[in-house]
N, C-alpha and C positions, 0 to 999 in steps of 0.2 A: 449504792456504792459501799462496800463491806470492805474499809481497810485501814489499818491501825492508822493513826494520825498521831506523829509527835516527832519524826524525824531527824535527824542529826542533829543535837545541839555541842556548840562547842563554846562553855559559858565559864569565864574563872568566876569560881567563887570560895568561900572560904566554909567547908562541908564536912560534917561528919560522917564516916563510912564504915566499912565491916570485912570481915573475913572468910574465907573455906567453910567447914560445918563449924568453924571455930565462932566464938562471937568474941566483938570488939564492943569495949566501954571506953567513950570518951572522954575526954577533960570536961565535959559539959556534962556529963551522967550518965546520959544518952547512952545505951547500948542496941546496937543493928548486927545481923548475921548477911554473909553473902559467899562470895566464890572470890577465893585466892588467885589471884592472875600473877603475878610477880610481887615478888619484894628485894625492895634493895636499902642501902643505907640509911637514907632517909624519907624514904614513904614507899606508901605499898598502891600497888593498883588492882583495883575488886570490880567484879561484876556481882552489882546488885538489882533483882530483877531485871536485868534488860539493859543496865546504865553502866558504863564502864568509868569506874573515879579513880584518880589517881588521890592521895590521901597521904597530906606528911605527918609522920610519926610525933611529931609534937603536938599533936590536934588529939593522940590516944593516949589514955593512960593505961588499959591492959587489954593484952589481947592473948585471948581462950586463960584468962585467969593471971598470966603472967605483967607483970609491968613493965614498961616500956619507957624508955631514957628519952628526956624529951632534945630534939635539936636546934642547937641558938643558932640564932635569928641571922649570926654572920655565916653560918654553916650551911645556910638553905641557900639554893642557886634559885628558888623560884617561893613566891608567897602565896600560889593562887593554887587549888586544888582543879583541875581540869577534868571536866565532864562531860563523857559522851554520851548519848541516849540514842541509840541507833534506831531506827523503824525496821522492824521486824519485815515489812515490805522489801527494804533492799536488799535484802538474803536471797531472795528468792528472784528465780528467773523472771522476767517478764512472760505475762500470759499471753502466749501469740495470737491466740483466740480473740481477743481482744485490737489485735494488730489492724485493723478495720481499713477498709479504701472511704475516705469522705469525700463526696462531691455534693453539689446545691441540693440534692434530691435525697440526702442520708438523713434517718431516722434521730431522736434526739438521743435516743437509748442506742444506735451505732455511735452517735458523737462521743458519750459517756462513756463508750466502752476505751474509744480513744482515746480519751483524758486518761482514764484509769493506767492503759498503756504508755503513753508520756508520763503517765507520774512515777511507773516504774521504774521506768528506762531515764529518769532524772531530767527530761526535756520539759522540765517549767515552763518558759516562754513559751512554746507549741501547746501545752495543756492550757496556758491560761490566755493565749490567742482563740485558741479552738470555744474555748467554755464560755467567753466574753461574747462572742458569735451565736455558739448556740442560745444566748437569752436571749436575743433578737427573734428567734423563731420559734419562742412556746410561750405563752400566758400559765399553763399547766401550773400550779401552788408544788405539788408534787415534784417534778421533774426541776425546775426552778429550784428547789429547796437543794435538789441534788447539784446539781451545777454550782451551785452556789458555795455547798461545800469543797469540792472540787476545787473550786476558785480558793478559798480558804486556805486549803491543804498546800496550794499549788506556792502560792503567793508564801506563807508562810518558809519554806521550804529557801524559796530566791530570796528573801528575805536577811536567811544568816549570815552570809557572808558579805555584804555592804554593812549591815546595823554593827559587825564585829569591827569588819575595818575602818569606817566614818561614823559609827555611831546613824546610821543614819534608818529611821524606821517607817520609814515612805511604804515597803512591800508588807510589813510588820499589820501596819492601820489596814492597810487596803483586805488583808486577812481577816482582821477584828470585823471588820465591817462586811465581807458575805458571810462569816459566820453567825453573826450576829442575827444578817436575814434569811437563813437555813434555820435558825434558833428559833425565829416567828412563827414557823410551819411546825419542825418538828423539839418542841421544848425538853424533852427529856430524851434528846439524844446524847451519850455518851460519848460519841466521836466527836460531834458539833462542840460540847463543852471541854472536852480534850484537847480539841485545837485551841479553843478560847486560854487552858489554862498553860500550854504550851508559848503558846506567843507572849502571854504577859511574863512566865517565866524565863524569855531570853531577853524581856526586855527589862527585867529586873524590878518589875514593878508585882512584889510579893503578894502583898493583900489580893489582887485582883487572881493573880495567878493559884492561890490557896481557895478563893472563893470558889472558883471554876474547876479546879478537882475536885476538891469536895462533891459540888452537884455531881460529877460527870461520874463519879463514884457511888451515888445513890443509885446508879442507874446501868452500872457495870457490874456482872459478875465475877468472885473471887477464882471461877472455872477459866474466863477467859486471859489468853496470853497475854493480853495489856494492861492488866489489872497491877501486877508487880511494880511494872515500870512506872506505872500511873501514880501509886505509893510511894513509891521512892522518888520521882519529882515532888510531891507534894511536901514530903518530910524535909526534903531540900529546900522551898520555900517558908516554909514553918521555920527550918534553924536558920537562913540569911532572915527574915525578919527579925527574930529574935535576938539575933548579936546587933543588927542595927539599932533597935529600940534599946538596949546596953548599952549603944554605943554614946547616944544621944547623951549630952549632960543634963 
């Protein structure tokens, strides 16, 4: 199963970001380059590798060299920097090829092909109905390992939107946990430890979520499309740890 894992996140946080070929330095030092999407009075919105931030101008102190007037705190309609990280997977049409007929008698590798296609096409419940079904019918380490991820990506995915609205991270674990037994088979998977550092990154639990790019990054090429994105999550959990550990008295 060959496909980015990280998926829409839509997480406030409080983030440093960048600009066009221009580079942004922030109040923190930190300087990031990216792509200009809009700017308005007070904050800009950037595409950095893959991650679309919106980013308030009082978070920057220059940008492409020039300095930048910071806005108080009664001025800002909003405190949270909001981050998209889109999967590169939903751009793209669903592969019909994959659109499979499943009945009692289909192959584990036709079922897989149908996860793939519900994960396209954003039918979570049908991919992680089907995938839960297919371990019932392989002992396989191998094919297991894949389902499992599957199951991971799936869950992960249904996951954002309850954990945003209640806080509540029921789909979140159940993630952790077939990736974790895809990670027994296949240990220096890149996608398996991409979802690991995905999931702990929308649940705000930094360290784990820093631990798990890092690995997933020993093991990922600077060639491949998800290399950027995977960066720039990472760099986001490195600065929310670090203003929390400031923040502490």
């Amino acid at each position: 199963m060959k496909k980015s894992i990280s998926a829409v996140f839509l997480i406030c946080l409080l983030l440093p970001v960048v600009i066009h070929a221009e580079t942004i330095v922030l109040r923190s030092g930190k300087s990031i380059e990216g792509t200009l999407l809009e700017k308005n009075a007070d904050s800009v919105k950037l595409d950095i590798g893959g991650a679309v931030l919106t980013y308030y101008l009082d978070d920057i102190e220059t940008i492409d060299g020039k300095k930048v007037a910071a806005v108080t705190q009664q001025d800002k309609k909003k405190t949270n920097l909001i981050i998209e990280i889109v999967n590169p997977e939903y751009s793209k049409a669903p592969d019909e090829n994959q659109n499979v007929s499943i009945t009692d008698a289909s192959s584990i590798e036709d079922m897989l092909k149908k996860i793939n296609y519900y994960y396209a096409t954003r039918e979570f419940d049908k991919a992680i109905e089907l995938g839960e079904l297919a371990l019932t019918k392989t002992e396989d380490k191998a094919l297991r390992a894949q389902l499992y991820f599957g199951l991971s990506s799936n869950y992960l995915e249904k996951g954002i939107k309850p954990f945003a609205d209640n806080n509540d991270d029921s789909y979140y674990k159940k993630s952790i946990e077939y990736a974790k037994k895809s990670l027994e088979v296949i240990p220096d998977s890149w996608q398996i430890l991409g979802n690991l550092g995905a999931v702990h990154l929308n649940m705000r639990d930094w360290k784990q979520a820093i631990y798990y790019y890092r690995e997933a990054l020993k093991y990922l090429s600077k060639d491949t499309p998800r290399y950027g994105s995977m960066v720039t999550e990472l760099l986001m959990a490195e600065e929310m740890l670090k203003r929390e550990s400031a923040a502490k008295p």
